[in-house]
N, C-alpha and C positions, 0 to 999 in steps of 0.2 A: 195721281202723280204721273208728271211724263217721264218716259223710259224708252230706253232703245230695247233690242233684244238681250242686250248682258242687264241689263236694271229688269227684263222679265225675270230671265233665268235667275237672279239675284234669292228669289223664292223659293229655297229646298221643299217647302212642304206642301208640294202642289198633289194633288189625288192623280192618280197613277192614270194613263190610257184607259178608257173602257169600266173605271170604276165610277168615281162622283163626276166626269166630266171625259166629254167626250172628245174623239181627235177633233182637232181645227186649226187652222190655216195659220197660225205661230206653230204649231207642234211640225206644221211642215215644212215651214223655212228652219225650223231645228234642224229636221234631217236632212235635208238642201245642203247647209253649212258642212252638216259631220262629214257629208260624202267627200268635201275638200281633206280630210282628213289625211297626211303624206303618210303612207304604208305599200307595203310590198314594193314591186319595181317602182315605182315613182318616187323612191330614194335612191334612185342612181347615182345621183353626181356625189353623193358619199358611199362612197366606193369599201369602203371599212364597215360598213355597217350591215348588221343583221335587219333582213326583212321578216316584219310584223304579219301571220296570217293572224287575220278579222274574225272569219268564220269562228264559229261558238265562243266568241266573247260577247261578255256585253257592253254597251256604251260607255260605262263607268270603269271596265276596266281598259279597254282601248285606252281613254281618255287619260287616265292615270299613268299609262304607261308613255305615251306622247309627252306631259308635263312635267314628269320625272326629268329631274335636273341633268340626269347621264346623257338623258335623251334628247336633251332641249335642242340638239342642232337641228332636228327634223322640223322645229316647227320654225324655228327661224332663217333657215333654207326658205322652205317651201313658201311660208309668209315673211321673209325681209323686206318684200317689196309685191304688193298686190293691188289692185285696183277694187277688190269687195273686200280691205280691209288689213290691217299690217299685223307685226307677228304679235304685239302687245294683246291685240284686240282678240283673237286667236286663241292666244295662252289662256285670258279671263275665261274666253266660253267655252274649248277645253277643259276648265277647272271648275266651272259650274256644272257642264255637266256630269261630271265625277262626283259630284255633292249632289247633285238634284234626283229626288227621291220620283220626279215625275217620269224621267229618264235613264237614270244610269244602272236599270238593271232591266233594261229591251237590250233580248239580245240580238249579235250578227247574225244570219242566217245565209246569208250571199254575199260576195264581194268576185266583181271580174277588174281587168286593167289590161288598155292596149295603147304602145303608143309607138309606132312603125317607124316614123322620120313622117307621115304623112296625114296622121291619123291618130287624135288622143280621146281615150274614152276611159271612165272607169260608171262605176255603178255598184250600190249597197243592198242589200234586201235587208230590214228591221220586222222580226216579230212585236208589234203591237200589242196585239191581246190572241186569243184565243182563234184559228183563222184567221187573223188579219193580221196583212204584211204593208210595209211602204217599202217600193223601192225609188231611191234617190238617184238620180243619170247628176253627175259630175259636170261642174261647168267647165270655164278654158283655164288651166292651168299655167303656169309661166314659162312653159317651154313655147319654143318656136312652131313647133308643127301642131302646137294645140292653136296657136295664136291665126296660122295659117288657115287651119281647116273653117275657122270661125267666121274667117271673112269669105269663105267659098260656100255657104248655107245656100246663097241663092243658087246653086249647082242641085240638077236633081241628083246627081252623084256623090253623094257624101260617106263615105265609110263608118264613120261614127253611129249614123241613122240608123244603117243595116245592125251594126253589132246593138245595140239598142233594144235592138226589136228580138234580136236571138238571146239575149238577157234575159227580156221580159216572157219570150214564150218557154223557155230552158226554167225560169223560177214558176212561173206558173203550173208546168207539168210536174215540177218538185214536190208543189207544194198546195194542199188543201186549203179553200179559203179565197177571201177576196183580196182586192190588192190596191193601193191606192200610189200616184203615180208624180213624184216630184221633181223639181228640178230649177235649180239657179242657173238665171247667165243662159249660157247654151246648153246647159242641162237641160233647161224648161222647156228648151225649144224639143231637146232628143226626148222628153216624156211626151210632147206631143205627140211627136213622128211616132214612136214606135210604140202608142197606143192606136193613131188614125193606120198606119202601115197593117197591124197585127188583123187578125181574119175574125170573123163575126164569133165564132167561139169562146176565142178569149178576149173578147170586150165585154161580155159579160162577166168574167172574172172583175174588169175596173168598176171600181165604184166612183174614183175622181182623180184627175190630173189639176196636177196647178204648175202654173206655170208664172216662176217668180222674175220677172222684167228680162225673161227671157226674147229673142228676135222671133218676127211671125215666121210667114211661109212665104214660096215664092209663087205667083202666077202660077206657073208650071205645074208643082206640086199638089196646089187647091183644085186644080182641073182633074190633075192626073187620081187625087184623093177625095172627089169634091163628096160624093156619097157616104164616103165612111165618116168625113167630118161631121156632116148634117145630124150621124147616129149619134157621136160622140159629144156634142156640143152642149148639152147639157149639163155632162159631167166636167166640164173643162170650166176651171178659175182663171185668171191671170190679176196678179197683182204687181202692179208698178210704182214707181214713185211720184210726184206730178210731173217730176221735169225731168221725166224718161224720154232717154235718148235709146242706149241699146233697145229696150223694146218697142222702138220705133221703126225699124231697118224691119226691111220688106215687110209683106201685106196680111190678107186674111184675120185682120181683129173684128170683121164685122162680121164674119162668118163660122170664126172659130169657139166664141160661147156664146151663151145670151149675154143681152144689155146687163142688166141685173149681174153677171158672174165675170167683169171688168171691175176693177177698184185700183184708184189711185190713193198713194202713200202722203200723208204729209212728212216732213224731213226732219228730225230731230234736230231742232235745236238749226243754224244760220247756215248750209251747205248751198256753193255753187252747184251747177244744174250735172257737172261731169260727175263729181262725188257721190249723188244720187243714187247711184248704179250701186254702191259699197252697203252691203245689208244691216249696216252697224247705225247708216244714219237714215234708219225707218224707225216711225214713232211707232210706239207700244203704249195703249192706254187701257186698263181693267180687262187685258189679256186678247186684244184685239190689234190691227190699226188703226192707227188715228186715218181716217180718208181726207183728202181736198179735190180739189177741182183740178182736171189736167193742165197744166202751161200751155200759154201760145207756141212758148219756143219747141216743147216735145209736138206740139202739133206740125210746126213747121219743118221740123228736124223729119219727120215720117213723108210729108210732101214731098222732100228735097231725094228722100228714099226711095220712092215712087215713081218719081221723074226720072233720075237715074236711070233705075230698072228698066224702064220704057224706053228709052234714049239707046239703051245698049243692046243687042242682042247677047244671047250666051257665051256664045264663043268670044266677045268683045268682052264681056262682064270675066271672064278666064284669064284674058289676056291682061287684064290691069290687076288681078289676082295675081299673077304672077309677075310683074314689074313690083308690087309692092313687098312679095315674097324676096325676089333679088335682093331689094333695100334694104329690108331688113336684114340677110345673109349677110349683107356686106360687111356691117356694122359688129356680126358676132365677132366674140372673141370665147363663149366658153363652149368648150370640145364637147358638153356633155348636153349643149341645147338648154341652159337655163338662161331667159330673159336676164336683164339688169335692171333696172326704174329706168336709167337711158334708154335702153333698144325701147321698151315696153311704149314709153310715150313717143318717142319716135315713130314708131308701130302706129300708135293710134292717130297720133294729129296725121301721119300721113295721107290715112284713109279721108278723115275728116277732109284733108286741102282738096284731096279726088273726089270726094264726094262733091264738094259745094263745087268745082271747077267746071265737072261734067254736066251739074243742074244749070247753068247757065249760058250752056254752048247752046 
């Protein structure tokens, strides 16, 4: 039967982590999603409200307490308007995970959040089983300076990257045990970084990254990291949809796993090629994805990426960063930096009109 990921989780009585069945690559777009979870400061712009710590709870009670009707402004804030998925969608897998016996009794063991005006990051640590942790890197949230930094990746300068990597070496020295490395969106890309960043010591702590239609790397980066990659490449997944666009933007998929540990998503059910990106419309079959063949168009969307990059030097690729940052400024109206569906798609076709404009000159 086809299913997305709420028609997985649908199944309370799946065997728990580590007992009849082992982690895999659905259990890590599970924790991809939770990490979106709105808690602690990233309920700012409800100024009235108490922040949720993470730490020593578990999934099921997080999750209860997000769906709790007192509570429901947090998730309809934070998902009113989202591009990986709106607040309905949210609430369902929220409240499956609170039922789901595979689930909702892994507990927090880590949670950080930073978001400067310039720089948004947050990140989970989940006990698994017995030594074994996942920690989840958080994708772009709706604020503007998540929205910013996201288009600045191809910068070797990213802040997000650095806190990343001081997460993972900060949970690592916590904590006994191996660790497994996930991440949505620009999450995938920051489990990347700050497993290839982190020093030969604690890469043997990873056992696997995945990285879900996360952006690659830049030229730069693969140069400046090309060694540490080469080590890590094995352990490194990426799963995309066919008519992936965001993990198309900048480079290194031929370098960053083997052939073999690249898999494209078929789409549940009739989605345009934008909506792909939203983890609601990946098929789910007999607790897998359903695979297809990649698109011409995500092939061509990554060329146009490429050309780009080549086209511009750094300081040029900065500068149109920052004209697209202004436009968007211009447009805010909430004092507290939360997107609207307006800025949010203004925001993105922007880039898009820049993109395709500069491949052509």
């Amino acid at each position: 039967m086809n299913k997305n990921i709420l028609g997985y989780l649908a199944n309370y009585n799946m065997p728990r982590i580590g007992e009849n069945r082992r982690y895999n690559e659905i259990d890590g777009l599970v924790f991809a999603i939770f990490s979106s979870a709105p808690i602690g400061p990233d309920v700012r712009w409800l100024k009235d409200f108490f922040p949720i710590d993470p730490i020593g709870k578990t999934m099921g009670e997080l999750s209860e307490i997000l769906i709790d009707i007192d509570n429901n402004d947090l998730l309809s804030c934070r998902f009113g308007f989202s591009i990986s998925g709106d607040y309905g969608n949210h609430l369902e897998f929220f409240t499956h995970i609170a039922m789901n016996n595979r689930y909702k009794g892994i507990k927090i063991t880590g949670f950080d959040y930073s978001n400067d005006g310039f720089c948004q990051f947050s990140a989970f640590t989940f006990k698994i089983c017995a030594e074994e942790y996942v920690i989840a890197y958080r994708g772009t949230d709706n604020s503007l300076e998540g929205w910013y930094e996201s288009i600045r990746l191809f910068h070797d300068n990213v802040a997000s990257r650095q806190l990343a990597l001081n997460y993972l070496q900060s949970e690592i020295e916590k904590n006994k045990g191996v660790f497994r490395l996930v991440g949505y969106s620009k999450g995938g890309h920051l489990a990347l970084c700050a497993a290839i960043m982190s020093d030969t010591r604690l890469k043997t702590n990873i056992r696997s990254i995945i990285n879900y239609d996360g952006p690659g790397l830049s030229t730069e980066f693969i140069e400046k990291y090309h060694k540490s990659i080469l080590l890590l490449q094995h352990k490194v997944y990426r799963f995309s949809p066919a008519n992936a666009l965001i993990s198309s933007m900048l480079f290194g998929h031929d370098i960053m796993c083997y052939e073999k540990n690249k898999r494209y998503i078929k789409p549940y059910g009739l989605k345009m090629p934008p909506t792909q990106h939203n983890y609601f419309n990946w098929l789910v079959v007999e607790g897998k994805f359903k695979q297809a063949p990649r698109s011409s168009l995500s092939i061509s969307f990554q060329n146009v990426s490429e050309r780009v990059h080549h086209l511009y030097s750094l300081k040029e690729l900065e500068r149109i960063s920052e004209q697209i940052y202004a436009q968007a400024s211009g447009i805010y109206k909430d004092e507290d930096n939360v997107l609207s569906q307006f800025d949010v798609l203004t925001f993105f076709f922007t880039i898009a009109l820049k993109l395709m404009a500069a491949s052509r000159e």
